[in-house]
BALOBA-1460 file (C-alpha; in Angstrom, 3 decimals):
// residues 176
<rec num="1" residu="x" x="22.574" y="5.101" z="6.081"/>
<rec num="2" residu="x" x="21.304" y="3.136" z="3.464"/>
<rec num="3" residu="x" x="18.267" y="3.239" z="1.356"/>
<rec num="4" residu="x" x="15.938" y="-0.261" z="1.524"/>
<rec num="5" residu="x" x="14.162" y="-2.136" z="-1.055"/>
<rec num="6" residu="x" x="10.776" y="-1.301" z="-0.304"/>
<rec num="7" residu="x" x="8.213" y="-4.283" z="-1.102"/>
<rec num="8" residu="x" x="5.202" y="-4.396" z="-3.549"/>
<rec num="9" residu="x" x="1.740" y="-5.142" z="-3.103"/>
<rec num="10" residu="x" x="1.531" y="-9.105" z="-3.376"/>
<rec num="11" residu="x" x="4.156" y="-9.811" z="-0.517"/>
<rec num="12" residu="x" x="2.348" y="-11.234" z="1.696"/>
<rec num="13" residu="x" x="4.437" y="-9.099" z="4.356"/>
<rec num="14" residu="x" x="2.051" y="-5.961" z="4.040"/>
<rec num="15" residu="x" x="-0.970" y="-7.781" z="5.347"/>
<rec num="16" residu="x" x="0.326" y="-8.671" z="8.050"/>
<rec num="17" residu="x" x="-0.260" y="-7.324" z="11.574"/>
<rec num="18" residu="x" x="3.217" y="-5.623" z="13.175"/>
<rec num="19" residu="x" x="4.432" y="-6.705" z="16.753"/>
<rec num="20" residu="x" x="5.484" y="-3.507" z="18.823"/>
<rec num="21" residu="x" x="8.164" y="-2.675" z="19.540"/>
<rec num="22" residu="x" x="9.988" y="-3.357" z="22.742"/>
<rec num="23" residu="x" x="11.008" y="0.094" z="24.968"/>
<rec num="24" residu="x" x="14.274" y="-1.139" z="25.610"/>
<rec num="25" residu="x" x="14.856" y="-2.042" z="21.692"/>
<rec num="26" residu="x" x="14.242" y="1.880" z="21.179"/>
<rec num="27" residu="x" x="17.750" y="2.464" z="22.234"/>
<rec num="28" residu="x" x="19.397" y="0.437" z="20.768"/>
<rec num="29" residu="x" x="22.037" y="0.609" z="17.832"/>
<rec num="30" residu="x" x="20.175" y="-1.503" z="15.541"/>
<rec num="31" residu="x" x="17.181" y="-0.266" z="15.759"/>
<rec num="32" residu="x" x="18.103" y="3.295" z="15.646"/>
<rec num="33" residu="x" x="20.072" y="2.934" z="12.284"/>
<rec num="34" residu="x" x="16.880" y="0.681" z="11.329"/>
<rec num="35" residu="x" x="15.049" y="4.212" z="11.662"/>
<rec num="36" residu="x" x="17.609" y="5.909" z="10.164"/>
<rec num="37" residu="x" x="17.486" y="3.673" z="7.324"/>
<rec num="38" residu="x" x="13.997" y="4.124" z="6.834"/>
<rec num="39" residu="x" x="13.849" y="8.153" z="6.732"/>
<rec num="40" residu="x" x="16.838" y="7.731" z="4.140"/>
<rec num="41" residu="x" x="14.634" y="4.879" z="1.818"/>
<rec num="42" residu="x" x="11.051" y="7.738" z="2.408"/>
<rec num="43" residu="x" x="12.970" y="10.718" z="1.257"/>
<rec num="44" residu="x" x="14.756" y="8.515" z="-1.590"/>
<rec num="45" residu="x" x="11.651" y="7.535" z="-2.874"/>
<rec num="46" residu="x" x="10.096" y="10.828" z="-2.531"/>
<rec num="47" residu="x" x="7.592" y="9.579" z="0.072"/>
<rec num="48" residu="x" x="5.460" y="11.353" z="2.465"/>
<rec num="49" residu="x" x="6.102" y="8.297" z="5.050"/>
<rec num="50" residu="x" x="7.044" y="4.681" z="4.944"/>
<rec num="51" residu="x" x="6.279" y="1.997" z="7.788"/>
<rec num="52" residu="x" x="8.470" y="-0.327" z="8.572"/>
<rec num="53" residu="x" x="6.638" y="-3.736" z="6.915"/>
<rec num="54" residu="x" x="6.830" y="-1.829" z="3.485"/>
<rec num="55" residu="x" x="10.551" y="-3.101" z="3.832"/>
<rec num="56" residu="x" x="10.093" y="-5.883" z="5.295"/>
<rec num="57" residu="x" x="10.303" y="-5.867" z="9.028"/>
<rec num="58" residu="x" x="7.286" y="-6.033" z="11.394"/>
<rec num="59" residu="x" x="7.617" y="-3.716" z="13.624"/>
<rec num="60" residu="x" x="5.240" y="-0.693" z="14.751"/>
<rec num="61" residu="x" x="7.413" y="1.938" z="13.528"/>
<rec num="62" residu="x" x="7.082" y="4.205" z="10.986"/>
<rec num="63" residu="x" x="7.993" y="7.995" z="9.439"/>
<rec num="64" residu="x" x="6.525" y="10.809" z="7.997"/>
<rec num="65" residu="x" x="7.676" y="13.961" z="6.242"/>
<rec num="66" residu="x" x="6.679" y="16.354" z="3.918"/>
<rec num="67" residu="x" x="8.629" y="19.411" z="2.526"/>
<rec num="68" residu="x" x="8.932" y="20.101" z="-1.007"/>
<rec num="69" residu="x" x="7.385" y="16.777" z="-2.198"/>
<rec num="70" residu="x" x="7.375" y="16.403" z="-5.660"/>
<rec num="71" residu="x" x="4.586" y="13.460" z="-5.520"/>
<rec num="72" residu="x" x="2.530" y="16.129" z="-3.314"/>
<rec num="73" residu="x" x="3.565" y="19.500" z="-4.372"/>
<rec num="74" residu="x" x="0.352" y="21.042" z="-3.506"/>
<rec num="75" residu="x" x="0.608" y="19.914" z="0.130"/>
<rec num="76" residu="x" x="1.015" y="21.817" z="3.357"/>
<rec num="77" residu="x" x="4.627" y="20.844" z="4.718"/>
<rec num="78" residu="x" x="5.076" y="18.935" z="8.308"/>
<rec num="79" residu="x" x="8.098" y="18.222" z="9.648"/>
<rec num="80" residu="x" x="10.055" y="15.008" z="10.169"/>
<rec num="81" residu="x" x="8.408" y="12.082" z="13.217"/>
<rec num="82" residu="x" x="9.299" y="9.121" z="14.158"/>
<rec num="83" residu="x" x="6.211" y="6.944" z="15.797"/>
<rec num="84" residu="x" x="6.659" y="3.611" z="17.511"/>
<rec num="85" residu="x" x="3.732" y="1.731" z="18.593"/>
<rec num="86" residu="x" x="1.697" y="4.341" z="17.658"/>
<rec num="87" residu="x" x="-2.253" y="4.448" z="17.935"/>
<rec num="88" residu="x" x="-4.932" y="7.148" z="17.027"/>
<rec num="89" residu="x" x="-7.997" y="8.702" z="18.469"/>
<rec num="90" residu="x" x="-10.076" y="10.239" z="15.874"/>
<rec num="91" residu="x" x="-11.239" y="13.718" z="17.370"/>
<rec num="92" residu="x" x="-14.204" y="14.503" z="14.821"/>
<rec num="93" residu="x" x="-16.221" y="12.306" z="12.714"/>
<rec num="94" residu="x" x="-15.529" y="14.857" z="9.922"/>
<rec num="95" residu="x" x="-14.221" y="13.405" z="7.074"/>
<rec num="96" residu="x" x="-12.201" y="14.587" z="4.018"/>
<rec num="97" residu="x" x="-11.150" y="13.379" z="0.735"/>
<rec num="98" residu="x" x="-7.953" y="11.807" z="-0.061"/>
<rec num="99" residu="x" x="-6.026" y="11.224" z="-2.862"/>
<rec num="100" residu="x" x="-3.250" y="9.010" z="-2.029"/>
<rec num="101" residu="x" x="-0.494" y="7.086" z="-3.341"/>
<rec num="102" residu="x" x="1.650" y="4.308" z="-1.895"/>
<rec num="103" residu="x" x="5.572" y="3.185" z="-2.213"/>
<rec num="104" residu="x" x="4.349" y="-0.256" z="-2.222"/>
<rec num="105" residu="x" x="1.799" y="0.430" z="-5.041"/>
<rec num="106" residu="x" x="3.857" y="2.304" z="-7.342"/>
<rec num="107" residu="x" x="2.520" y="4.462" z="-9.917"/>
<rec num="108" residu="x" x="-1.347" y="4.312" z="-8.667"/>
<rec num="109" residu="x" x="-3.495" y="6.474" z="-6.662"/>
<rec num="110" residu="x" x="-7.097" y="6.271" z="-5.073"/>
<rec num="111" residu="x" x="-9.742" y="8.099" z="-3.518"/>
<rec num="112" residu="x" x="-11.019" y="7.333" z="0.154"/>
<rec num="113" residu="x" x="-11.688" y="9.391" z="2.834"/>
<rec num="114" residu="x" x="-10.040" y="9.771" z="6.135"/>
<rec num="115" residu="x" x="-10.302" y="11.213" z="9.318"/>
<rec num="116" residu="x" x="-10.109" y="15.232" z="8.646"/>
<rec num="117" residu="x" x="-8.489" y="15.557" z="12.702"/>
<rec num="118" residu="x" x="-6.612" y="12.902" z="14.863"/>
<rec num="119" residu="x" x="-4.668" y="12.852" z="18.044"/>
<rec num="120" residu="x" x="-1.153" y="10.244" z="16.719"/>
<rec num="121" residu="x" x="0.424" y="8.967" z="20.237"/>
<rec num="122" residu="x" x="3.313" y="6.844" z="20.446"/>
<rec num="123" residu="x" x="7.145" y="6.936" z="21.621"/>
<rec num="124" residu="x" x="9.615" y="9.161" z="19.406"/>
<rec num="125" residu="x" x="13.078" y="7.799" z="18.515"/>
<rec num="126" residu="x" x="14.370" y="8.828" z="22.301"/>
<rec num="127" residu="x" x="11.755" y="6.775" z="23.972"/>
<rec num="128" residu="x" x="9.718" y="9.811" z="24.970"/>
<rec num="129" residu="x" x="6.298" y="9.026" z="25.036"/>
<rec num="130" residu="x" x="4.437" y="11.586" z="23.025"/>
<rec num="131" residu="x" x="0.964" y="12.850" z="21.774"/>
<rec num="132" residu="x" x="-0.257" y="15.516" z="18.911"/>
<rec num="133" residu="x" x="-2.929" y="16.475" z="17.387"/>
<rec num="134" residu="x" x="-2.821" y="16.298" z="13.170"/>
<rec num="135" residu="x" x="-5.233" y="17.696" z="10.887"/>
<rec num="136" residu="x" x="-5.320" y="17.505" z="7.225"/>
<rec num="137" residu="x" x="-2.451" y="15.904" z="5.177"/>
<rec num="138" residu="x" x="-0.291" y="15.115" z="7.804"/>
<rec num="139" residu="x" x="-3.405" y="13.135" z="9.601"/>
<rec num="140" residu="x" x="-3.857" y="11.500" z="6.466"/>
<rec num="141" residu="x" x="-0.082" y="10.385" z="6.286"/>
<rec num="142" residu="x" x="-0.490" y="8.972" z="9.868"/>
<rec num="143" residu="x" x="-3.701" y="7.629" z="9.320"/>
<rec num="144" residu="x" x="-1.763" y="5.549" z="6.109"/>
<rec num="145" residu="x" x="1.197" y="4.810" z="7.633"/>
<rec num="146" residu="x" x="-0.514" y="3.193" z="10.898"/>
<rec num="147" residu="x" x="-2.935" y="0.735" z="8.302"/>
<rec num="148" residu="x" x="0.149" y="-0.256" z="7.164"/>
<rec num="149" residu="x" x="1.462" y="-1.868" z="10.552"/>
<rec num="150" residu="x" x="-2.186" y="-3.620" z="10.620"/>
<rec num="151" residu="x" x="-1.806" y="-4.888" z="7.142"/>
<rec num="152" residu="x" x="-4.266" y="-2.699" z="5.524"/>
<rec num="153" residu="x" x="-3.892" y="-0.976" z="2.145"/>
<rec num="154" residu="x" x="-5.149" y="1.862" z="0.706"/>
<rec num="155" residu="x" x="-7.029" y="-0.159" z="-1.698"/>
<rec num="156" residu="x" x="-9.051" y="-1.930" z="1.415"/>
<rec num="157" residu="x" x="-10.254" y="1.310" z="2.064"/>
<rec num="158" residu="x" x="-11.062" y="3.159" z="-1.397"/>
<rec num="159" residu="x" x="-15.484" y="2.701" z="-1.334"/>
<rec num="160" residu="x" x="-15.184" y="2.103" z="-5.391"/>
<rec num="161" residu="x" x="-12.764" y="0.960" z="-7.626"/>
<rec num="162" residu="x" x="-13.263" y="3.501" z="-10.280"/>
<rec num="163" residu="x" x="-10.822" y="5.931" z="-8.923"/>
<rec num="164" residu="x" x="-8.270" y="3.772" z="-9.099"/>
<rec num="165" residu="x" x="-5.752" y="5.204" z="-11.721"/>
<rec num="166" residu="x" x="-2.117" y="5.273" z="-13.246"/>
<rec num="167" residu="x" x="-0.500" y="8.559" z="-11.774"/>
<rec num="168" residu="x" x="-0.193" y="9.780" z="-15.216"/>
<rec num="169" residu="x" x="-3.918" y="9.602" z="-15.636"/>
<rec num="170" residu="x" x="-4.319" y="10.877" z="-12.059"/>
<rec num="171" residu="x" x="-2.596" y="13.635" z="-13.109"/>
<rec num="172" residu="x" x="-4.330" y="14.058" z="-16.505"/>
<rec num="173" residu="x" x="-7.957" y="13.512" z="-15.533"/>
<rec num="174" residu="x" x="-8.747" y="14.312" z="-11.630"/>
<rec num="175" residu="x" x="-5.783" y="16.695" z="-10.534"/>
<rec num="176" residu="x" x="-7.529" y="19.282" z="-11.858"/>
Protein backbone atom coordinates (compact mmCIF):
# COMPACT_ATOMS: atom_id res chain seq x y z
CA UNK A 1 0.00 0.00 0.00
CA UNK A 2 1.29 3.21 -0.60
CA UNK A 3 0.53 6.61 0.65
CA UNK A 4 -0.46 9.37 -2.36
CA UNK A 5 0.43 12.88 -2.85
CA UNK A 6 -2.66 14.48 -2.06
CA UNK A 7 -3.28 17.82 -4.19
CA UNK A 8 -3.75 21.49 -3.00
CA UNK A 9 -6.33 23.89 -3.51
CA UNK A 10 -5.42 25.61 -6.98
CA UNK A 11 -5.32 22.25 -9.04
CA UNK A 12 -7.77 22.64 -11.05
CA UNK A 13 -8.55 18.77 -10.40
CA UNK A 14 -10.72 19.52 -7.18
CA UNK A 15 -13.33 21.47 -9.07
CA UNK A 16 -14.03 19.20 -11.10
CA UNK A 17 -17.10 16.94 -11.25
CA UNK A 18 -16.09 12.91 -10.70
CA UNK A 19 -17.39 10.22 -13.25
CA UNK A 20 -18.74 7.07 -11.29
CA UNK A 21 -17.51 4.45 -11.09
CA UNK A 22 -18.21 1.43 -13.19
CA UNK A 23 -19.74 -1.89 -11.06
CA UNK A 24 -17.59 -4.13 -12.76
CA UNK A 25 -14.35 -1.78 -12.05
CA UNK A 26 -15.31 -2.42 -8.22
CA UNK A 27 -13.66 -5.74 -8.47
CA UNK A 28 -11.06 -5.26 -9.88
CA UNK A 29 -7.26 -5.34 -8.79
CA UNK A 30 -6.58 -1.87 -9.60
CA UNK A 31 -9.12 -0.35 -8.26
CA UNK A 32 -9.18 -2.18 -5.07
CA UNK A 33 -5.45 -1.34 -4.24
CA UNK A 34 -6.57 2.28 -5.58
CA UNK A 35 -8.87 2.10 -2.32
CA UNK A 36 -6.43 0.64 -0.43
CA UNK A 37 -4.12 3.29 -1.30
CA UNK A 38 -6.36 5.87 -0.34
CA UNK A 39 -7.29 4.61 3.38
CA UNK A 40 -3.34 4.28 3.75
CA UNK A 41 -2.72 8.28 2.32
CA UNK A 42 -6.29 9.40 5.03
CA UNK A 43 -4.81 7.72 8.02
CA UNK A 44 -1.15 9.02 6.99
CA UNK A 45 -2.27 12.34 6.93
CA UNK A 46 -4.34 12.05 9.94
CA UNK A 47 -7.58 12.62 8.00
CA UNK A 48 -11.08 11.99 8.85
CA UNK A 49 -11.69 11.02 4.96
CA UNK A 50 -10.15 11.71 1.62
CA UNK A 51 -12.00 11.42 -1.89
CA UNK A 52 -10.46 10.23 -4.54
CA UNK A 53 -9.89 13.74 -6.78
CA UNK A 54 -7.88 15.07 -3.68
CA UNK A 55 -5.19 12.70 -5.34
CA UNK A 56 -5.88 13.10 -8.42
CA UNK A 57 -8.24 10.62 -9.94
CA UNK A 58 -11.92 11.32 -10.75
CA UNK A 59 -13.70 8.88 -9.58
CA UNK A 60 -16.81 8.77 -7.06
CA UNK A 61 -15.03 7.08 -4.39
CA UNK A 62 -14.06 8.09 -1.26
CA UNK A 63 -13.22 7.08 2.72
CA UNK A 64 -13.92 8.00 6.01
CA UNK A 65 -12.62 7.17 9.47
CA UNK A 66 -12.30 8.47 12.68
CA UNK A 67 -10.67 6.89 15.83
CA UNK A 68 -8.24 8.63 17.86
CA UNK A 69 -7.80 11.63 15.48
CA UNK A 70 -5.40 13.92 16.54
CA UNK A 71 -6.82 16.82 14.09
CA UNK A 72 -10.35 15.94 15.82
CA UNK A 73 -9.65 14.68 19.21
CA UNK A 74 -12.85 15.85 20.58
CA UNK A 75 -14.85 13.81 18.06
CA UNK A 76 -17.15 10.84 18.44
CA UNK A 77 -15.29 7.82 16.64
CA UNK A 78 -16.95 5.95 13.41
CA UNK A 79 -15.55 3.25 11.92
CA UNK A 80 -13.80 2.70 8.59
CA UNK A 81 -16.36 2.99 4.86
CA UNK A 82 -15.71 2.83 1.70
CA UNK A 83 -18.51 4.74 -0.64
CA UNK A 84 -18.60 4.54 -4.40
CA UNK A 85 -20.99 6.58 -6.26
CA UNK A 86 -22.38 7.66 -3.31
CA UNK A 87 -25.39 10.21 -2.93
CA UNK A 88 -27.27 11.69 0.16
CA UNK A 89 -30.76 12.39 1.29
CA UNK A 90 -30.83 14.91 3.95
CA UNK A 91 -33.43 13.56 6.62
CA UNK A 92 -33.99 16.94 8.66
CA UNK A 93 -33.52 20.44 7.72
CA UNK A 94 -31.73 20.79 11.10
CA UNK A 95 -28.57 22.16 10.80
CA UNK A 96 -25.35 22.23 12.92
CA UNK A 97 -22.14 23.96 13.04
CA UNK A 98 -18.99 22.78 11.62
CA UNK A 99 -15.62 23.38 12.03
CA UNK A 100 -13.72 21.70 9.41
CA UNK A 101 -10.47 21.27 7.92
CA UNK A 102 -9.30 19.86 4.59
CA UNK A 103 -6.06 17.71 3.31
CA UNK A 104 -6.16 19.79 0.31
CA UNK A 105 -6.23 23.08 2.33
CA UNK A 106 -3.64 22.41 4.76
CA UNK A 107 -3.34 24.18 7.90
CA UNK A 108 -6.89 26.16 7.64
CA UNK A 109 -10.23 25.65 9.01
CA UNK A 110 -13.80 27.25 8.54
CA UNK A 111 -17.12 27.49 9.83
CA UNK A 112 -20.32 26.37 7.77
CA UNK A 113 -23.04 24.44 8.62
CA UNK A 114 -24.17 21.10 7.47
CA UNK A 115 -26.81 18.80 7.51
CA UNK A 116 -27.12 17.66 11.42
CA UNK A 117 -28.76 13.89 9.91
CA UNK A 118 -28.29 12.17 6.43
CA UNK A 119 -29.03 8.86 4.90
CA UNK A 120 -25.08 8.15 2.72
CA UNK A 121 -26.03 5.31 -0.02
CA UNK A 122 -23.66 3.91 -2.32
CA UNK A 123 -21.75 0.47 -3.10
CA UNK A 124 -19.01 -0.66 -0.42
CA UNK A 125 -15.66 -2.05 -1.65
CA UNK A 126 -17.51 -5.67 -2.37
CA UNK A 127 -20.02 -4.15 -4.66
CA UNK A 128 -22.81 -4.43 -2.10
CA UNK A 129 -25.10 -1.80 -2.50
CA UNK A 130 -25.64 -0.16 0.83
CA UNK A 131 -27.54 2.60 2.83
CA UNK A 132 -27.08 4.29 6.53
CA UNK A 133 -28.16 6.77 8.29
CA UNK A 134 -25.22 9.38 9.83
CA UNK A 135 -25.71 11.99 12.26
CA UNK A 136 -23.27 14.39 13.58
CA UNK A 137 -19.51 14.23 12.67
CA UNK A 138 -19.57 11.36 10.68
CA UNK A 139 -22.54 13.12 8.46
CA UNK A 140 -20.40 15.97 8.29
CA UNK A 141 -17.36 13.83 6.97
CA UNK A 142 -19.73 12.39 4.28
CA UNK A 143 -21.34 15.45 3.60
CA UNK A 144 -17.36 16.83 2.82
CA UNK A 145 -16.12 14.08 1.23
CA UNK A 146 -19.16 13.81 -1.39
CA UNK A 147 -18.59 17.99 -2.33
CA UNK A 148 -15.42 16.89 -3.08
CA UNK A 149 -16.41 14.44 -6.05
CA UNK A 150 -18.65 17.57 -7.30
CA UNK A 151 -15.77 19.91 -7.08
CA UNK A 152 -16.91 21.86 -4.19
CA UNK A 153 -14.76 23.09 -1.29
CA UNK A 154 -15.32 23.86 1.99
CA UNK A 155 -14.59 27.38 1.32
CA UNK A 156 -17.72 27.49 -1.35
CA UNK A 157 -19.72 26.78 1.45
CA UNK A 158 -18.39 28.84 4.61
CA UNK A 159 -21.46 32.05 4.61
CA UNK A 160 -18.40 34.58 5.68
CA UNK A 161 -14.93 34.68 5.31
CA UNK A 162 -14.07 35.78 8.74
CA UNK A 163 -13.79 32.37 10.16
CA UNK A 164 -11.38 31.46 8.02
CA UNK A 165 -8.16 30.82 10.13
CA UNK A 166 -4.58 29.21 10.45
CA UNK A 167 -5.15 26.00 12.68
CA UNK A 168 -2.89 27.49 15.15
CA UNK A 169 -5.21 30.42 15.53
CA UNK A 170 -8.17 28.03 15.28
CA UNK A 171 -6.86 26.50 18.04
CA UNK A 172 -5.91 29.67 19.97
CA UNK A 173 -9.01 31.79 19.44
CA UNK A 174 -12.36 29.64 18.67
CA UNK A 175 -11.52 26.04 20.09
CA UNK A 176 -12.44 27.17 23.15
Amino acid sequence: MAVLEVIKMGNPLLRKVSEAVDIDEIKSDDFQGFVDDLITTMRNESGVGIAAPQVGVLKRVFTMEAKKNERYPDKKSFPLSVVINPTIETLSDEMIDSWEGCLSIPGIRGRLKRYKTVKLSGYDIKGNRFEMVLDDFSAIVAQHELDHLNGVLLVDRMPSMETLTFQEEYDTYWNV
